[in-house]
N, C-alpha and C positions, 0 to 999 in steps of 0.2 A: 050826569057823569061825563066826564073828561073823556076825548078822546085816549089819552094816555093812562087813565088807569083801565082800561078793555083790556082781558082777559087774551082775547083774538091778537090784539095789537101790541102786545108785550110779546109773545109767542112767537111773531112775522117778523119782526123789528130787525130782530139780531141776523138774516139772515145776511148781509150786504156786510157785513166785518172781513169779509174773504175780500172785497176790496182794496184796501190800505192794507190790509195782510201782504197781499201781492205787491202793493206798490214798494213796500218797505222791503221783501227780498227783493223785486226787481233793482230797487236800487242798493241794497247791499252787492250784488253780484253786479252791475255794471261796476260799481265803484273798481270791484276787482278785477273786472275785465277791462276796465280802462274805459268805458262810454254808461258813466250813469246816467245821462237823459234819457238814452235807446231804451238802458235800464229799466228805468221805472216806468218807460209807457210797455215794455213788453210787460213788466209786472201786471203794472193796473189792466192790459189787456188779460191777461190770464185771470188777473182777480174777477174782472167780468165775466167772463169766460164761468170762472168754477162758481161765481154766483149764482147764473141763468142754467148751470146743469145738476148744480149739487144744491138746489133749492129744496131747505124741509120746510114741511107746510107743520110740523110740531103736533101733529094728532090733531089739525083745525081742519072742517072739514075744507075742500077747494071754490066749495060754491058760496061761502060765505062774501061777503062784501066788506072788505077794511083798505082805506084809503093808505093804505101804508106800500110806500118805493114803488108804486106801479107793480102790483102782486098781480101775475096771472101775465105781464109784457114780458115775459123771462126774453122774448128773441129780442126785445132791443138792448138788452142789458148784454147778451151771445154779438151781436151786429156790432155797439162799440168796443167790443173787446177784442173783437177779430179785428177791426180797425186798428186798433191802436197795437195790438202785436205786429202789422202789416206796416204803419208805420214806423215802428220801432227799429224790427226789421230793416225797413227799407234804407231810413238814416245811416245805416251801416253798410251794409251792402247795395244800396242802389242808388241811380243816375240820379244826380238834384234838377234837373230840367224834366225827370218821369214823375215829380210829387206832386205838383199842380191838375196833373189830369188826376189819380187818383182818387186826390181829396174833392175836387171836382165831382164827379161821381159819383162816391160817396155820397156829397150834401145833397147831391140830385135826386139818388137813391131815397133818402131817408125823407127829404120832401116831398118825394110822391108820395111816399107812404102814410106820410101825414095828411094830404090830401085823399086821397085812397080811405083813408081810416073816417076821415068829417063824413065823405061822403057815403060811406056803406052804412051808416049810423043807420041803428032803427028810432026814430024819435016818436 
């Protein structure tokens, strides 16, 4: 049986549509506020955002195992969406010589945590 006919895995699938949902009002509303790029990353940060909080598991139970979008990582999906509202944001109202530390930061952030993560492994 295919990955993609599972029962478990048709159920999880759909829950990441809140993404490009956001992205497409964030950029319908920059267009009309005058900065669609800021737009659409505050979108898609929101879309992340309401992916990792408004996650239905669809009646499956949570301890199941389906390789489907990183089920169960909801804070990184919360992490780049606050990111990217923070940059959206930023483009707009703040200093372009403050975005390099930031994002700096950030990738350092998110690198340890990936290290962080190898190593807490129980193998």
């Amino acid at each position: 049986m295919a990955l993609t006919d599972d029962p478990v895995y048709k159920k999880r699938r759909g829950a990441h549509f809140l993404i490009p949902a956001g992205a497409f009002i964030g950029l319908g509303i920059g267009l009309i506020a005058g900065y669609p790029g800021s737009g659409v990353l505050i979108g898609l940060g929101l879309g992340f955002l309401a992916s990792a909080i408004l996650h239905r598991n669809n009646g499956v139970p949570p301890d199941s195992v389906v390789p489907c979008c990183g089920y169960g990582k909801r804070w990184i999906s919360a992490l780049v969406g606050v990111f990217m509202i923070i940059i959206g944001i930023g483009i707009i109202w703040g200093p372009a010589n403050f975005w390099p530390y930031i994002i700096g930061i950030f990738l350092v952030v998110l690198g340890l945590t990936f290290i962080a993560k190898f190593w807490s492994r129980a193998d």
